[in-house]
C-alpha positions, 0 to 999 in steps of 0.5 A, a space after each residue: 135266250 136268243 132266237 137261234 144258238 150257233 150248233 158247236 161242230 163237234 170234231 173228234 179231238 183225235 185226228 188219227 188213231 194207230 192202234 194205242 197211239 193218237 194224234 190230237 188236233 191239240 198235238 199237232 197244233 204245237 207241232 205246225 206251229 214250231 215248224 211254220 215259226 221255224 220256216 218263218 223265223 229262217 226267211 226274216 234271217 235271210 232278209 238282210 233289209 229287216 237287220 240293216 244288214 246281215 242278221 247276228 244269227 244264221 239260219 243254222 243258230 236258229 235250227 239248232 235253237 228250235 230244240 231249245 225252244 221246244 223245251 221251254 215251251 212243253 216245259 214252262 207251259 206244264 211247269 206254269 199250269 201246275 203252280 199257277 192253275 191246279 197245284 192242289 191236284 198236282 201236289 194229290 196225284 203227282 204222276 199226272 204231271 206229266 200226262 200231257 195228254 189230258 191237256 192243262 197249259 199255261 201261256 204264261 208259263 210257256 212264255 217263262 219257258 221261252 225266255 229260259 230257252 233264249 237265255 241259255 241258248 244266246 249264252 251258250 252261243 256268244 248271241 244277243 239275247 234280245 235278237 234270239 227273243 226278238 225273233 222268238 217273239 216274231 214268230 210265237 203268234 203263229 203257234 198262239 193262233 193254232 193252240 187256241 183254233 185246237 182248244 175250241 176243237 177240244 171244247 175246252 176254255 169256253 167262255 162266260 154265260 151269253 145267253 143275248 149273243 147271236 153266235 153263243 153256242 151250247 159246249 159240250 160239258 159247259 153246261 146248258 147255257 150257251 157261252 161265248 166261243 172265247 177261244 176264237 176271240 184268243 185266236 183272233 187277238 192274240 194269234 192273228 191280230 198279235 202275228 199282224 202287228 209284228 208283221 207290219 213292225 218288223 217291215 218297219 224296222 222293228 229287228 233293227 232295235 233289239 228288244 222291241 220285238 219282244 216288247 211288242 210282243 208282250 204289251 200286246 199280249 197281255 192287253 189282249 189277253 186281259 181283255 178275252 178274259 172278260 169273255 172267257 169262264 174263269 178255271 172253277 178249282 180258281 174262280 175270280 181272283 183279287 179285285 175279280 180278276 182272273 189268273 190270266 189278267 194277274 200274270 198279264 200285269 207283270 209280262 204289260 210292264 216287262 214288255 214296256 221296260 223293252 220298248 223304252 229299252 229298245 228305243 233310246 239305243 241306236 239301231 242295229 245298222 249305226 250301233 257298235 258291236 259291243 252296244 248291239 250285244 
């Protein structure tokens, strides 16, 4: 055991109550999340240095997207937790599909949900698909890094057993060991980290090859993804999987490759301020 284990702040998961309605930290993180990805989204459209040019959206396209996106994201990320993490209860009590307030979100379902959302949304409007991802993907961090600081909040996805680690802590329902805080490795890689990395990519240029956003995206992602997962408790209706992977790391193989296949995509075309209409679409 180590010689001091970090308290956990237990912070009440409902922020507000108003009679037989709550606000949850875990509500309101997907909530700021949407809004500062939207404020952020509309700045890089106005940048007219990060597309060589004007942007092939306008920041109304993008407004109106973020219904479509909201969906996709609520929709996939529930869709993706009941077929991927806990079918068998879903299938035993179908009615708690949709309670969303007992929590059970899947990244990656929520991912599927997005692209879903581009797609439709790109077709229904003569846009580029790639472009509408890329700034899609620029953005997603920010709702990543909340989503995770509201998990630990919630004391929910704690990490493996680390009795030998100085700041383990003792969660709430984890039992009597103290665990690694894995949902601040996450927020750290997979929000902070992630929203760094395009940062820096998109200055670089990164919008002007459409695709490579979303590439980045992804690769990044599932690397980070897989490695929190060797700290983070597998889900006990799953356990360890084939090979002793967890679900995370099974559904990370397939976004690492995708996200390859857009960067080598992205790359070998011309970008976006020497591509003809046609090639840029």
């Amino acid at each position: 055991m180590p010689l001091a284990v970090l308290e956990f702040p237990r912070i009440d998961p409902v922020l507000v109550s108003l009679g037989p309605f709550a606000i949850r930290w875990y509500a309101l993180a997907y909530i700021v999340g949407i809004l500062l990805g939207w404020m952020y989204a509309r700045a890089l459209i106005r940048n007219e240095r990060l597309w060589g040019g004007p942007a092939p959206l306008t920041v109304v396209d993008f407004d109106d997207f973020v219904v479509w996106v909201t969906l996709g994201i609520i929709l996939g990320g529930r869709t993706g937790y009941v077929l991927f993490y806990n079918f068998d209860l879903f299938v035993a009590d179908p009615l708690k599909i949709v309670k969303l307030w007992e929590g059970g979100m899947s990244f990656h379902g929520g991912f599927l949900g997005c692209v879903a959302a581009v797609v439709l949304f790109a077709r229904s409007r003569g846009l580029s698909i790639p472009t509408v991802g890329d700034l899609t993907c620029a953005v997603a961090p920010i709702g990543i890094l909340l989503g995770r600081l509201a998990n630990f909040i919630n004391g929910e996805l704690w990490g493996r057993p680390a009795p030998d680690v100085p700041w383990a802590m003792v969660f709430p329902g984890g039992g009597p060991l103290p665990r690694h805080p894995s949902q601040l490795y996450e927020a750290g890689l997979e929000g902070l980290a992630l929203f760094l990395l395009l940062f820096f990519a998109v200055r670089a240029g990164a919008l002007k090859r459409p695709g490579l956003t979303v590439g980045l995206f992804a690769c990044f992602y599932a690397v980070a993804r897989s490695f929190c997962e060797f700290f983070r408790e597998p889900d006990p209706q799953l356990g360890f999987l084939w090979g002793g992977m967890t679900m995370g790391m099974l559904l990370s193989v397939p976004l690492f490759l995708a996200g390859v296949g857009f960067v080598v995509h992205a790359l070998r075309r011309p970008p976006l301020g020497r591509a003809t209409p046609a090639e840029a679409a």
